[in-house]
C-alpha positions as a Python dict, from the first residue, in 0.01 Angstrom:
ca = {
    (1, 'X'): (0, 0, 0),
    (2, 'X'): (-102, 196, -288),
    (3, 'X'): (-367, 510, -198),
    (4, 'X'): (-580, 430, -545),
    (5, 'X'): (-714, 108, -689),
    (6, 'X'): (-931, 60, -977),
    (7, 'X'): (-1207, -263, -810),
    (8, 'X'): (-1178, -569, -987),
    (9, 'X'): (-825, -525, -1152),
    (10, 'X'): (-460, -564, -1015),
    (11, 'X'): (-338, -269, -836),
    (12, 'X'): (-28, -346, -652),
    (13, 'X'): (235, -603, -569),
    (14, 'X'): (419, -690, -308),
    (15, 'X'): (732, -895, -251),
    (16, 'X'): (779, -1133, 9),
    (17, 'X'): (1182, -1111, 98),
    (18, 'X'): (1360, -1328, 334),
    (19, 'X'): (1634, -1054, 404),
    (20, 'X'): (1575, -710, 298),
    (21, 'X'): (1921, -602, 269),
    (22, 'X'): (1976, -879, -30),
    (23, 'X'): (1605, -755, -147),
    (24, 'X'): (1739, -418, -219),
    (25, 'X'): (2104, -491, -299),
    (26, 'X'): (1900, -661, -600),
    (27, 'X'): (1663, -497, -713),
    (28, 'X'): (1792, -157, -609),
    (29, 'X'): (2050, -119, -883),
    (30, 'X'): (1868, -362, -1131),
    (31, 'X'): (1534, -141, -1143),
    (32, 'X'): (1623, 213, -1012),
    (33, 'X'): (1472, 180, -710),
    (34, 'X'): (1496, 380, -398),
    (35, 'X'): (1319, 260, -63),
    (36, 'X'): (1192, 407, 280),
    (37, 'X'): (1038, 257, 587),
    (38, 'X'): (715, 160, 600),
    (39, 'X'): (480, 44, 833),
    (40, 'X'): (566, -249, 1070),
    (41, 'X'): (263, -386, 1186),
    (42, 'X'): (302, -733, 1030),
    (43, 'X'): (713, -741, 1002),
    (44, 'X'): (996, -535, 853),
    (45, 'X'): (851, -377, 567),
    (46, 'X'): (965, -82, 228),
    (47, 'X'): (830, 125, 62),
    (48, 'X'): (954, 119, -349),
    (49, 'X'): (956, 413, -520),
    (50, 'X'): (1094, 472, -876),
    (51, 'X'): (1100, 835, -999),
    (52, 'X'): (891, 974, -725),
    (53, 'X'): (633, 721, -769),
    (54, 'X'): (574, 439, -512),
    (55, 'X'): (551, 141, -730),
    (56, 'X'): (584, -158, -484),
    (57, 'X'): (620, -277, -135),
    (58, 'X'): (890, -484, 11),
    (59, 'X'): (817, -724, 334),
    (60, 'X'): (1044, -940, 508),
    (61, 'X'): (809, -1241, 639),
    (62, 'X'): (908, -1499, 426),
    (63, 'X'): (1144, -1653, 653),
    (64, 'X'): (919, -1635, 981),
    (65, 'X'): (634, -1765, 758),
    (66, 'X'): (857, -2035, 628),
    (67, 'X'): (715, -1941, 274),
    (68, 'X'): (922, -1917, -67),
    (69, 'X'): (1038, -1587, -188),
    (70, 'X'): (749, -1464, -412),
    (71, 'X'): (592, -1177, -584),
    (72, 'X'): (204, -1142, -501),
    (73, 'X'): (-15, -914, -703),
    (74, 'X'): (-322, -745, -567),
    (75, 'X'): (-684, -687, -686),
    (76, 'X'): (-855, -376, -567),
    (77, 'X'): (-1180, -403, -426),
    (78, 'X'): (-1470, -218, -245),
    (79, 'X'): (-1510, -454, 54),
    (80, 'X'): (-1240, -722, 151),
    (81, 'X'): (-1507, -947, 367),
    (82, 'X'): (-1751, -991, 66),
    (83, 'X'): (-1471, -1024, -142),
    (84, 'X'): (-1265, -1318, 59),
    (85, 'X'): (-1632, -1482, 101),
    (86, 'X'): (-1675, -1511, -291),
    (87, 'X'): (-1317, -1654, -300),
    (88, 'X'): (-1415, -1936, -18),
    (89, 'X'): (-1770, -1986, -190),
    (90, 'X'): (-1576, -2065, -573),
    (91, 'X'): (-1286, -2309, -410),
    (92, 'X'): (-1067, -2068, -365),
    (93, 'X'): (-872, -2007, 2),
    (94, 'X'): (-841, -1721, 201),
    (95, 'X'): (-495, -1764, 408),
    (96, 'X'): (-427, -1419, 580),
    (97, 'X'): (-702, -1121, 681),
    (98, 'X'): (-883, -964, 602),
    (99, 'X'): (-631, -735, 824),
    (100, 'X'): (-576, -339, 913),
    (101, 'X'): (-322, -271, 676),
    (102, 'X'): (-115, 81, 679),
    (103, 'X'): (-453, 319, 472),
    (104, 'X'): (-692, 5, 398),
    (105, 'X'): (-753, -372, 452),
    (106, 'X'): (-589, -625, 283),
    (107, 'X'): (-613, -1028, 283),
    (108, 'X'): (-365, -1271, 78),
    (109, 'X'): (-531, -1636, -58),
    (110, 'X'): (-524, -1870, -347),
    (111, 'X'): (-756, -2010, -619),
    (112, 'X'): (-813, -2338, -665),
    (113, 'X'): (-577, -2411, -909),
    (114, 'X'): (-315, -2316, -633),
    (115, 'X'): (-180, -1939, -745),
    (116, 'X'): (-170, -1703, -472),
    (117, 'X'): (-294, -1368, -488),
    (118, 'X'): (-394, -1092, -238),
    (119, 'X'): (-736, -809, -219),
    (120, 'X'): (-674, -463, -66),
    (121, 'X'): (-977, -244, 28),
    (122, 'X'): (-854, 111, -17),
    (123, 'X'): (-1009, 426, -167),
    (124, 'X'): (-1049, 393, -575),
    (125, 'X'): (-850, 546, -880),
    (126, 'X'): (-855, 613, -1208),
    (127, 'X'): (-564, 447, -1386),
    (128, 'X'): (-274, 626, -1504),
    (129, 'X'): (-69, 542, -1830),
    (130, 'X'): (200, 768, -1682),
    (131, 'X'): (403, 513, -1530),
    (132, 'X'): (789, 509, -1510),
    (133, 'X'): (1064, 217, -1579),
    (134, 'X'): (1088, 34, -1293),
    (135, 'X'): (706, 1, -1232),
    (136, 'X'): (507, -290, -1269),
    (137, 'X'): (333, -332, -1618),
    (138, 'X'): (204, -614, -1670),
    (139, 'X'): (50, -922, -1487),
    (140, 'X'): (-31, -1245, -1630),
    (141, 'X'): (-164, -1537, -1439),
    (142, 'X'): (17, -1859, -1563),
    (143, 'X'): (-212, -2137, -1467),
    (144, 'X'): (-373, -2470, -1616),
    (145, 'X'): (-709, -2391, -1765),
    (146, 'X'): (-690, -2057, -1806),
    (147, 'X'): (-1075, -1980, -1914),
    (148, 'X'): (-1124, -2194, -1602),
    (149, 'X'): (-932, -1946, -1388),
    (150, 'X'): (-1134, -1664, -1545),
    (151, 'X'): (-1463, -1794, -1462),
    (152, 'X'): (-1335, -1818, -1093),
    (153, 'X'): (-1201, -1435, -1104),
    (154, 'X'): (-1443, -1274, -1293),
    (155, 'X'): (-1699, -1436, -1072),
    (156, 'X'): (-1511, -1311, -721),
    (157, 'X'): (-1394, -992, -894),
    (158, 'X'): (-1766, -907, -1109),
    (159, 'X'): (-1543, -876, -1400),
    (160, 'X'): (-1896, -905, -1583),
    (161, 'X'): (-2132, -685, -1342),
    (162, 'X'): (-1894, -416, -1359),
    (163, 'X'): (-1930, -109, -1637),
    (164, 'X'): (-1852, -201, -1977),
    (165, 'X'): (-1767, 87, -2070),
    (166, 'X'): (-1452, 18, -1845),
    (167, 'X'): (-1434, -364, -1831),
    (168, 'X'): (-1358, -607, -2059),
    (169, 'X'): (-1243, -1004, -2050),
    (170, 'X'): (-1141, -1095, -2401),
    (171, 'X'): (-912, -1343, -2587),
    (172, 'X'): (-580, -1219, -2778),
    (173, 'X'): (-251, -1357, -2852),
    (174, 'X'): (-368, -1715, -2693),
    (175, 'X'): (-445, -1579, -2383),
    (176, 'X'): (-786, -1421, -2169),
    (177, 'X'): (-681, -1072, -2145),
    (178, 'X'): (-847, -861, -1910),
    (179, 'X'): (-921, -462, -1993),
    (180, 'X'): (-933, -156, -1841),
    (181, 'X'): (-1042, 176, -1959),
    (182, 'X'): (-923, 53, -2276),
    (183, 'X'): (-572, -96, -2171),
    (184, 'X'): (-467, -440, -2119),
    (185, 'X'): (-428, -489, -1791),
    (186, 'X'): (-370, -840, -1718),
    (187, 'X'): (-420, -1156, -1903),
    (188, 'X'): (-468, -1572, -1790),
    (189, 'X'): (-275, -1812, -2006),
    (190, 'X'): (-282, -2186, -1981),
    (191, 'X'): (-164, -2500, -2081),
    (192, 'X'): (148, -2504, -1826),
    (193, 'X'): (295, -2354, -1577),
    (194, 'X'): (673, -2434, -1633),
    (195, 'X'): (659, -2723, -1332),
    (196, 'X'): (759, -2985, -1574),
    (197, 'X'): (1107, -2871, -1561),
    (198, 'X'): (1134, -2666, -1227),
    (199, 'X'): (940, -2802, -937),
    (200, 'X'): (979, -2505, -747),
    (201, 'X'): (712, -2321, -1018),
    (202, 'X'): (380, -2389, -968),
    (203, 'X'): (34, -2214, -1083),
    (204, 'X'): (126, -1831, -978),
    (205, 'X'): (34, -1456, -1105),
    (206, 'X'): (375, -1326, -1234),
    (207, 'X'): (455, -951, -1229),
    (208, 'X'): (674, -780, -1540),
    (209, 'X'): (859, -474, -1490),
    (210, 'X'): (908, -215, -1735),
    (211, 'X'): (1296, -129, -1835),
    (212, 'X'): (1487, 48, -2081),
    (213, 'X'): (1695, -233, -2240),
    (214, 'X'): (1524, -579, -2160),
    (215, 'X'): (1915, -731, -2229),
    (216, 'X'): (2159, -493, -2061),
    (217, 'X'): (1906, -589, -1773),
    (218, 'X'): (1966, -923, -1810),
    (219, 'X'): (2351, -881, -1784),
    (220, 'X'): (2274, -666, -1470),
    (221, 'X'): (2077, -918, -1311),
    (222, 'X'): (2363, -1195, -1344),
    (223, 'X'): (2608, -953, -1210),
    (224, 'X'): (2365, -906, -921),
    (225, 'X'): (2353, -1279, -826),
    (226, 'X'): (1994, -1345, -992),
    (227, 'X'): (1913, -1589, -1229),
    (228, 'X'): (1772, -1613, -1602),
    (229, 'X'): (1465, -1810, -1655),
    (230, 'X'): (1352, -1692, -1983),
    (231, 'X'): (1572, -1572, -2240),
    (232, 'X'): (1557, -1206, -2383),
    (233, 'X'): (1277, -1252, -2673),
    (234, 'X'): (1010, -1048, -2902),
    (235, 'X'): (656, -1068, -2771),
    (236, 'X'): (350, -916, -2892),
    (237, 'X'): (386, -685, -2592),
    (238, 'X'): (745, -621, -2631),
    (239, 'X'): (1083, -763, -2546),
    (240, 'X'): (1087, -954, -2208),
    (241, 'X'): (1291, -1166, -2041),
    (242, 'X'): (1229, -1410, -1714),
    (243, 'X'): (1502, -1404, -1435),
    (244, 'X'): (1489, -1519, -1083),
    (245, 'X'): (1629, -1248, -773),
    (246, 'X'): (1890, -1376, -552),
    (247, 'X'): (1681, -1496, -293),
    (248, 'X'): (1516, -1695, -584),
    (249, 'X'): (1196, -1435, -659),
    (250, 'X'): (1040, -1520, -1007),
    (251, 'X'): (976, -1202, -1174),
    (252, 'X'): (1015, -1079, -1597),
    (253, 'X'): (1120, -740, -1740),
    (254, 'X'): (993, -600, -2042),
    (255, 'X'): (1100, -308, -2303),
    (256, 'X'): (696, -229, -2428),
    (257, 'X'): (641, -171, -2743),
    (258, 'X'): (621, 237, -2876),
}
């Protein structure tokens, strides 16, 4: 897990693999990626690192869990007990932990809507803008009733008891964005979560990754066995694209905008 986390905002994600081999004969030459062991507590598990940086974390539990192939994003926070309480006490489910994971604590749950997420308790950071391609970038929950979903994570997170001067929830480009240290972090958009035509979608934080050419990646990605989801298009963020890994991982890419 990462060493730093800003409380209250996503600070990590993690990919739940059935075979790590196919893991990293994807995503290796798609992103830039290198990997090294890490620890094996809980299963098989890899460190990601792009340009010197560790950017992710690879497990391969999916299989002896019996769970789908999924990206889970991570909220920092100060104390992973009081934390997984407020998620229990707003309808929300706490699944795994809190546990003893490699430098902190970490738990993985859901919110009522049904997207899973995780918490690690681990020693707080500053956030850096220095991040390089092949790191994650953005995170957007893709839910229902998105200002719903922001009541329940601002209330387990203290999105609104934490300093302004760092925090903010607002709205912009149709979605609840959330803010920190003057950055857009994250953001909560509604009205569908793409279910209607793919039943294996459901409610679900979803993790972009920052590349150089959002199409040439696309091209890779095919090549590499994955799948697109979401042609390559303009956002207000920048060019993105959806794709699937070959082990059927939903995850987007994005070229951000100078």
């Amino acid at each position: 897990m990462r060493k730093g986390c800003v409380y209250g905002a996503p600070c990590w994600v993690g990919l739940m693999a059935r075979d790590l081999g196919a893991a990293t004969g994807f995503y290796g030459p798609l992103l830039g990626w290198r990997f090294e062991p890490g620890p094996e507590r809980w299963g098989p598990y890899l460190r990601v690192y792009s340009a010197g940086w560790e950017v992710a974390g690879i497990g391969a539990v999916a299989k002896r869990w019996e769970l789908p192939v999924t990206w889970t994003t991570y909220f920092g926070t100060e104390d992973a007990n009081a934390t997984a309480a407020a998620i229990r006490e707003r309808g929300g489910t706490v699944a795994v932990g809190p546990l003893e994971f490699d430098a902190g604590r970490m738990a993985l749950a859901s919110d009522p809507a049904g997207a899973s997420f995780g918490i690690w308790e681990g020693k707080a950071s500053s956030r850096s803008r220095e991040r390089p391609i092949g790191s994650p970038v953005w995170i957007e929950l893709r839910t229902r009733d998105a200002f719903e979903s922001a009541l329940f994570y601002g209330q387990v997170f203290g999105w609104d008891q934490e300093d302004p001067k760092r925090y903010e929830v607002r709205y912009e480009h149709d979605r609840v964005v959330l803010r920190v240290d003057g950055h857009s972090v994250a953001a909560l958009t509604g009205g569908g979560t793409e279910a209607a035509i793919d039943p294996r979608v459901r409610p679900r934080w979803h993790v972009y990754f920052s590349v150089d050419n959002v199409d040439a990646t696309v091209e890779k990605a095919l090549k590499l066995g994955g799948e697109v989801t979401g042609e390559p298009q303009d956002s207000a963020y920048g060019r993105v694209a959806g794709l699937r890994d070959s082990e059927g991982g939903l995850f987007s890419v994005i070229s951000e905008h100078p």
